[in-house]
N, C-alpha and C positions, 0 to 999 in steps of 0.2 A: 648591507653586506660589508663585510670585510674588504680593505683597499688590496686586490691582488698585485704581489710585487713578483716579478717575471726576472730572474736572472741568468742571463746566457751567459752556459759556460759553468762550469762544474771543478774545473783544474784549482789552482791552489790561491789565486783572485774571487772567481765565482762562489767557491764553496765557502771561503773567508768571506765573503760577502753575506751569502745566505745566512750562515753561523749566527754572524753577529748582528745583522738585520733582526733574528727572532732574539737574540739576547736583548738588543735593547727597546725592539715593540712587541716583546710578547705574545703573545696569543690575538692580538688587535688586527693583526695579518695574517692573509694567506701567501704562502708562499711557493715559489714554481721553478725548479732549477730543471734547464732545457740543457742536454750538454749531443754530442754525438756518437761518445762513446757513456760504457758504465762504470767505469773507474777513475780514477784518479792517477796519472804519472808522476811520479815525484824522480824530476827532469835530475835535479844538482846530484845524485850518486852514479848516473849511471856509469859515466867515467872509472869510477871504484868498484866496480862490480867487472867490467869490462877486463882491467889490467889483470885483476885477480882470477879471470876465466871462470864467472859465475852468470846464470842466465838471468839479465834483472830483473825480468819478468817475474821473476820467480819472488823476488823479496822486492820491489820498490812501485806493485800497483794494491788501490786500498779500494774496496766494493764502494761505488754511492750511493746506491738504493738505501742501502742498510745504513749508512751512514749519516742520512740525511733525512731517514727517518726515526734517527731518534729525536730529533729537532723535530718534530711533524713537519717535516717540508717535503711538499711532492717531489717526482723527479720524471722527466720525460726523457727516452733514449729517441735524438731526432737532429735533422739534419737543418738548420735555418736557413730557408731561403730567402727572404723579405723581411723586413722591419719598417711599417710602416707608421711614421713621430706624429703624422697627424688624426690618424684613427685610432694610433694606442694599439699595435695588432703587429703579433708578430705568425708569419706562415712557417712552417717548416712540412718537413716530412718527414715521419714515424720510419725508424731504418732498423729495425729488428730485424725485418725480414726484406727481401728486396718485392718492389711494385705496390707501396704503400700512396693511398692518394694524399692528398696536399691539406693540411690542416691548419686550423689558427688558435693561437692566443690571444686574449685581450688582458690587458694591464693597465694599473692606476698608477705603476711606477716598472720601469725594466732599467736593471743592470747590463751593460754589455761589459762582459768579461769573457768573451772567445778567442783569447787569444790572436793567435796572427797565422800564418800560413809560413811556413818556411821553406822559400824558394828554390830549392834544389835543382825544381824542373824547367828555372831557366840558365843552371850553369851547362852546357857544353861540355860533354865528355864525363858527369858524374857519375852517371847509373853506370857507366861500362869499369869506367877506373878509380871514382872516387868513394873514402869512405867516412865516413864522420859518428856519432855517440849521442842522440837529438832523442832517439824514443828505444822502446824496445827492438825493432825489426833492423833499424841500425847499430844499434850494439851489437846486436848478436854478430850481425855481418860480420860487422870489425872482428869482434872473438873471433869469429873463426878465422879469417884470415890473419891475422897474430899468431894464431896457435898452430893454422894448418901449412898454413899458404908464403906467410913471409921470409922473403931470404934474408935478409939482415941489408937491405938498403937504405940511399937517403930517405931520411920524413919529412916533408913538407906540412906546417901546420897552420890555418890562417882563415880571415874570412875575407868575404865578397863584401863589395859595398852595400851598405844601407842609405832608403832614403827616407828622410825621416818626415819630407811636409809640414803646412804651416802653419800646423793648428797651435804651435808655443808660440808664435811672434808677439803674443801680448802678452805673456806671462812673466813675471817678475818673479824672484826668490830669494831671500835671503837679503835681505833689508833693497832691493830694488836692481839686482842681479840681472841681467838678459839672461833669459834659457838660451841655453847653450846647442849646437847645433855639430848633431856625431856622424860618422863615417863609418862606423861600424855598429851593430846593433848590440852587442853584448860580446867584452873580450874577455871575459874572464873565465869562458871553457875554453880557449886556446891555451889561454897563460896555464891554465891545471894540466890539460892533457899535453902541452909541449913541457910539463916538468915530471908527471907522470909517463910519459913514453921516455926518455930519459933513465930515470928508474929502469921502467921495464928489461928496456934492450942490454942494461948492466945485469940486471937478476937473469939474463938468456944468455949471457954470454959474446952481444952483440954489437959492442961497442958502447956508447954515451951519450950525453950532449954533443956532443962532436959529426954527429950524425942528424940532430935538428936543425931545419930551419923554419921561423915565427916568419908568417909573413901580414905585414896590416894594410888595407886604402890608403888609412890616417895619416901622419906624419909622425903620428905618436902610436903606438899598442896600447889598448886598454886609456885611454884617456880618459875618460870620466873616473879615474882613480886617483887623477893628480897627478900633475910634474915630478912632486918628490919621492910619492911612492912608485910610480911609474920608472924613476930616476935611477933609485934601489935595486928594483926588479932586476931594471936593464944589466946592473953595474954586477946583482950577483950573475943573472946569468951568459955575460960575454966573460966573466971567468971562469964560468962554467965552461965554458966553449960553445955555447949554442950561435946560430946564426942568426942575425938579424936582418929583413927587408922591411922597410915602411915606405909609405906614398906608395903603394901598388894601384893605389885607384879601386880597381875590382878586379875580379877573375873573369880572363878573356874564354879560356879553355884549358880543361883537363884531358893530358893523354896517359896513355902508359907510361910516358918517361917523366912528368912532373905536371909541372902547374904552369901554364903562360898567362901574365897580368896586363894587365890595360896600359901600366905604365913603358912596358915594352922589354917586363925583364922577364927571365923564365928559371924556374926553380927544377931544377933534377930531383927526382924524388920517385923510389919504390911505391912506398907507403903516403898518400895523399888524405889526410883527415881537415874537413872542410866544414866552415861555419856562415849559412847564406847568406841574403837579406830575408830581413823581418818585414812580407808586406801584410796587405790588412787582408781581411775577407772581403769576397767579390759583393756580397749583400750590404755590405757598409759603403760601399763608393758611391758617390755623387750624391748622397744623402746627405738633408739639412743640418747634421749634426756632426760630419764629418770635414775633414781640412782637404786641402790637392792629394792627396794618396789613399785616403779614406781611412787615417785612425779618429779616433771619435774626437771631437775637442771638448772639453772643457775649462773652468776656471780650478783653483787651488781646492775647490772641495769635492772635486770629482764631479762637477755637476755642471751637464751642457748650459750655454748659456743664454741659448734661446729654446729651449725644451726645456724647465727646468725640472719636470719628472723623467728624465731622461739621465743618468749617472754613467759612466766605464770606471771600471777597473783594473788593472791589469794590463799584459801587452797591447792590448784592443785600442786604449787609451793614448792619444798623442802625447799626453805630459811624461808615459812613463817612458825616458831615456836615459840611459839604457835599457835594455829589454831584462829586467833583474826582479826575482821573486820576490824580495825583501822589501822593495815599491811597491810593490804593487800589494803586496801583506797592509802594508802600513793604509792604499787607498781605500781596502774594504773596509776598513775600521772606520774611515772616514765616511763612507759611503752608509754606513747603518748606522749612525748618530746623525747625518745630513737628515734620513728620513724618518729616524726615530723626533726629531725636533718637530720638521712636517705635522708629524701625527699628535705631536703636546705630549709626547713621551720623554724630552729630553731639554733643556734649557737649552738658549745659542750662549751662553757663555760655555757650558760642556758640549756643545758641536762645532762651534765653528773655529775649532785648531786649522789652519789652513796644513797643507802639504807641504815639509821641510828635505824633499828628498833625500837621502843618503846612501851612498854605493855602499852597502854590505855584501860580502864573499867571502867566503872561504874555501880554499879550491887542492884535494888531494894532488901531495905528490910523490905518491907511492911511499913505500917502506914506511909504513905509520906516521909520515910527517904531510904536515898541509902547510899553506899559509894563509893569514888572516888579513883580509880590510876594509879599515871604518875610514871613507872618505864622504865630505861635501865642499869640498873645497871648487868643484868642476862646475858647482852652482851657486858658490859666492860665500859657500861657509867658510871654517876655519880650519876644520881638522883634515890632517893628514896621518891614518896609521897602519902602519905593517907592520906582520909578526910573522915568525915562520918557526915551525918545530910540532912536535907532538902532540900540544895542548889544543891546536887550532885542529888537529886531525879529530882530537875526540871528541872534541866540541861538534864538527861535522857529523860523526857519527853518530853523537848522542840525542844530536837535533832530528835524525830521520826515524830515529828510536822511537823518539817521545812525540814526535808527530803523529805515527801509529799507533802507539799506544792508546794517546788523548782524542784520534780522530779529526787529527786538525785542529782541536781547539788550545793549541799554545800558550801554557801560562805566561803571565804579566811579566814578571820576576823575570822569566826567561832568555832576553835578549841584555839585561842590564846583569847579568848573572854570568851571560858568554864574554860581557865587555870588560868586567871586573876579572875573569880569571885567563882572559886572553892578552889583556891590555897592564892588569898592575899588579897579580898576582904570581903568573906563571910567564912575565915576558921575559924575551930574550934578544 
């Protein structure tokens, strides 16, 4: 029989997964994408859809069934509850309908690519006053309170601490690098939406930057982008007038009147847009393959290192820090040439590129301008790049185009095509 490869998780790691699993083992495999819903979120617009008072629902989810069946890859709409490394078996439960009994998978190889769980429901005071931009049910919130509800007060804009666990302590990078260890799980939808609300409340009549305040744990915002870019950021936007807090630790509690932080300060604030910790799912903890928090470990080829049929991709994955799509893109590529090698479908000189992270972003700031950046310097590379203007916006834009269009399969060309026309063509 055909080696069954089982990938949890369907989002924009799993389904990159799956893709390229049957692009490079063909027809040699069966394959099995487990997710718990039946679409796909394409997280990085919602921001843009939000400011603009468009429902993203409406333009930024793409069908799986149909999508993953043009690749013949199965698809199961189901909830995991167990993953068991040493039977090869994963349990879930079929969630079409509610009161489904408990069913299993068996596999010769599984992908974990489910993502993470974002903790909303351990901050204090969010459901009642806080809002934030994370899937559709929260956008829309936001819309409406934007359009319906907001008097023109302060905005407070920031995350909660992340803990990120041990599963990097042995990994190296970039000629013998220590991984690096974050405080926040991904800053770079604060940085978008504290320069798109901005925007906003000028297009309303409502004031400015002058009315934002960025708040981080860290000591730095957005640190895995680099000191220098980070440095920029900061420099345009304190003449912007935006406010700045760092070292908050975490968020103690949200009320009506702002944000109280761990470190003992408290932010005044109408409008509260909040970014959690990134923890793992509850069926990945205290499992053989996961670290102290339960994201999955591996080595540089995505691949645990005592299960070696056992791969993550994506947020699920301990390596991937920060919590960034463009990681995690780049792991699934990894991950179906690891197992296309396995099967004598691929040489180890074309599989074993290890994992070069690099922070890619590009993050709307309303009125058709975004900004752009290419950094690895937070893991021992060299570059540091920011852009900011128009080019980086349609570059954003034409990426969610051509994703739908292609179905997730992203040409080559594609990313060395945004570098060329963001970085030495149209920079500024």
């Amino acid at each position: 029989m055909k080696p069954h490869i089982v990938v949890l998780g369907g989002n924009f790691a799993g389904l990159g997964s799956a893709q390229k699993i049957r692009q490079y083992c063909g027809d040699t495999v069966r394959i099995t994408v487990l997710d718990r819903k039946d679409y796909l979120l394409f997280v990085p617009n919602i921001p843009a859809e939000v400011y603009e008072d468009r429902d993203p629902s409406k333009t930024l989810s793409m069908d799986l069934r149909s999508t993953l069946a043009e690749d013949d890859i199965d698809f199961i709409q189901g909830e995991v509850k167990a993953l068991d490394v040493d039977a090869k078996r994963v349990d879930f439960v079929p969630n079409e309908r509610p009161g489904a009994a408990s069913e299993s998978l068996h596999y010769d190889y599984v992908v974990v690519a489910v993502g993470n769980r974002l903790a909303f429901d351990k901050i204090e005071g969010f459901a009642e006053h806080g809002h934030t931009c994370t899937d559709f049910y929260y956008g829309n919130k936001l819309r409406r309170y934007l359009h319906n509800e907001y008097k023109g007060g302060p905005v407070a804009i920031g995350s909660a601490r992340f803990h990120q666990g041990d599963g990097t302590k042995d990994i190296k990078l970039y000629g013998g690098h220590a991984f690096p260890s974050a405080e926040a799980a991904c800053e770079g939808p604060p940085v978008e939406t504290m320069l798109a609300t901005a925007t906003w409340l000028k297009e309303h009549g409502m004031g400015g930057p002058e009315k934002v305040t960025v708040f981080t744990p860290a000591g730095m915002i957005a640190e895995d982008a680099g000191e220098q870019v980070v440095g920029n950021l900061l420099k345009i936007a304190s003449g912007m007038g935006f406010k700045y807090v760092n070292n908050g630790k975490d968020i103690t509690r949200i009320s009506k009147d702002g944000v109280e932080l761990a470190s003992g300060q408290n932010i005044e604030a109408e409008l509260k847009i909040i970014f959690p910790d990134w923890v793992p799912h509850d069926f990945l903890k205290g499992l053989p393959i996961s670290d102290s928090e339960g994201f999955v470990v591996t080595d540089t080829t995505m691949r645990n290192p005592k299960y070696p049929n056992v791969f993550a991709a994506g947020d699920a994955a301990a390596i991937t820090v920060p919590k960034l799509g463009g990681i995690g893109h780049a792991e699934g590529e990894i991950v179906a040439k690891q197992i296309a090698k396995d099967l004598g479908r691929m040489s180890a000189a074309e599989a074993d590129k290890e994992l070069e992270p690099v922070v890619y972003c590009i993050g709307d700031m309303g009125a058709n301008q975004a900004f752009y950046i290419r950094s690895n310097s937070w893991f021992g590379g060299p570059d540091q790049v920011l852009k900011m203007g128009h080019v980086p916006f349609l570059l954003k834009m034409q990426y969610k185009n051509l994703f739908f269009k292609t179905r997730g399969k992203m040409p080559e060309w594609g990313l060395d095509a945004s570098k060329l026309l963001a970085e030495k063509v149209f920079a500024a």
